[in-house]
C-alpha positions in Angstrom: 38.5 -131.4 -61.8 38.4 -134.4 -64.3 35.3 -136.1 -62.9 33.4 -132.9 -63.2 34.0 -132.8 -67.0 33.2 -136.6 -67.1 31.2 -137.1 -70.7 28.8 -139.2 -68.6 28.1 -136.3 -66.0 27.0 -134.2 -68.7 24.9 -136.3 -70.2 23.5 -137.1 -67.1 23.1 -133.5 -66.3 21.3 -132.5 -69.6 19.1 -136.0 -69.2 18.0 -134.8 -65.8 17.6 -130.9 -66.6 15.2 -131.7 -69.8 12.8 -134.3 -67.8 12.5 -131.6 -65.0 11.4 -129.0 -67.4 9.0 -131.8 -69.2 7.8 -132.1 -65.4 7.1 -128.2 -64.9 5.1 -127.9 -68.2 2.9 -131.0 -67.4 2.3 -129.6 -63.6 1.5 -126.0 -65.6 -1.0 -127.4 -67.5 -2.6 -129.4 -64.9 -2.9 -126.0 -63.0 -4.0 -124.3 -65.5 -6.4 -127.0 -67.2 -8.0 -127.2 -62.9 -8.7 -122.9 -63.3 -10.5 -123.8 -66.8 -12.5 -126.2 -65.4 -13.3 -123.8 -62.3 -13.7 -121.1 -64.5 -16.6 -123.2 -66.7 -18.2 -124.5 -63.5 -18.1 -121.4 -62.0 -20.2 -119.9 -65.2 -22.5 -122.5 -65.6 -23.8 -122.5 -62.2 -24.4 -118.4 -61.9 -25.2 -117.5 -65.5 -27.3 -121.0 -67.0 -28.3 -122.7 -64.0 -30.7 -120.1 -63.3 -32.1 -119.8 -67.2 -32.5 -123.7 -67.2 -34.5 -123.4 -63.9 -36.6 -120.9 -65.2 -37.6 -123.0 -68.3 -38.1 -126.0 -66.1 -40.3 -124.6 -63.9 -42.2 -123.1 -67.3 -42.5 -126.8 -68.2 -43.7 -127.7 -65.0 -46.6 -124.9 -64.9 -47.5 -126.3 -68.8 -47.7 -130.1 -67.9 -49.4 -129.1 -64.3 -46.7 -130.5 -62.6 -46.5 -129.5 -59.1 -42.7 -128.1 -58.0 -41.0 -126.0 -55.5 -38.8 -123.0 -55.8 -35.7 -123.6 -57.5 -32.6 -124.7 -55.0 -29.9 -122.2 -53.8 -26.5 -122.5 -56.0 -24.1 -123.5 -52.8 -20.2 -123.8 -53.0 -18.4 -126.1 -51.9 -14.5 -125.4 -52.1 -12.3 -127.5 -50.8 -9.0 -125.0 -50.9 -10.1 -122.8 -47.9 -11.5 -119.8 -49.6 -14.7 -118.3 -49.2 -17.6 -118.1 -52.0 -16.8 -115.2 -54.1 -12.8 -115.0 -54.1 
């Protein structure tokens, strides 16, 4: 029962305990920080990629630029779900 009450345990203990929680927040925030990311990619390809294309292919018409149709927004996810999860 001594060694369990050992200064050096508990010090140990509360050392260890404090660094794992330091470790949760920083994997929380990389989590998190990835959906932000996902989130702002997500928008920008559905609601400005098609407004920029628009305006390019304005440009296009005003210069007499030749150009084709403006290219499909595809996903590509890596994590196994479908387009539109």
């Amino acid at each position: 029962m001594r060694t369990l009450i050992n200064p050096y345990w508990c010090t140990f203990a509360l050392v260890s305990l404090v660094q794992f929680v330091f470790f949760l927040r920083w994997l929380y925030r990389r989590f998190r920080d990835d959906e932000m990311n996902r989130a702002f990619i997500r928008d920008m390809a559905t609601n400005h990629l098609p407004h920029i294309y628009d305006l390019l292919i304005r440009l296009c018409d005003q210069q007499g630029i030749d150009h084709g149709p403006p290219p499909p927004i595809r996903w590509l996810d890596f994590n196994g779900r479908q387009p539109g999860d």
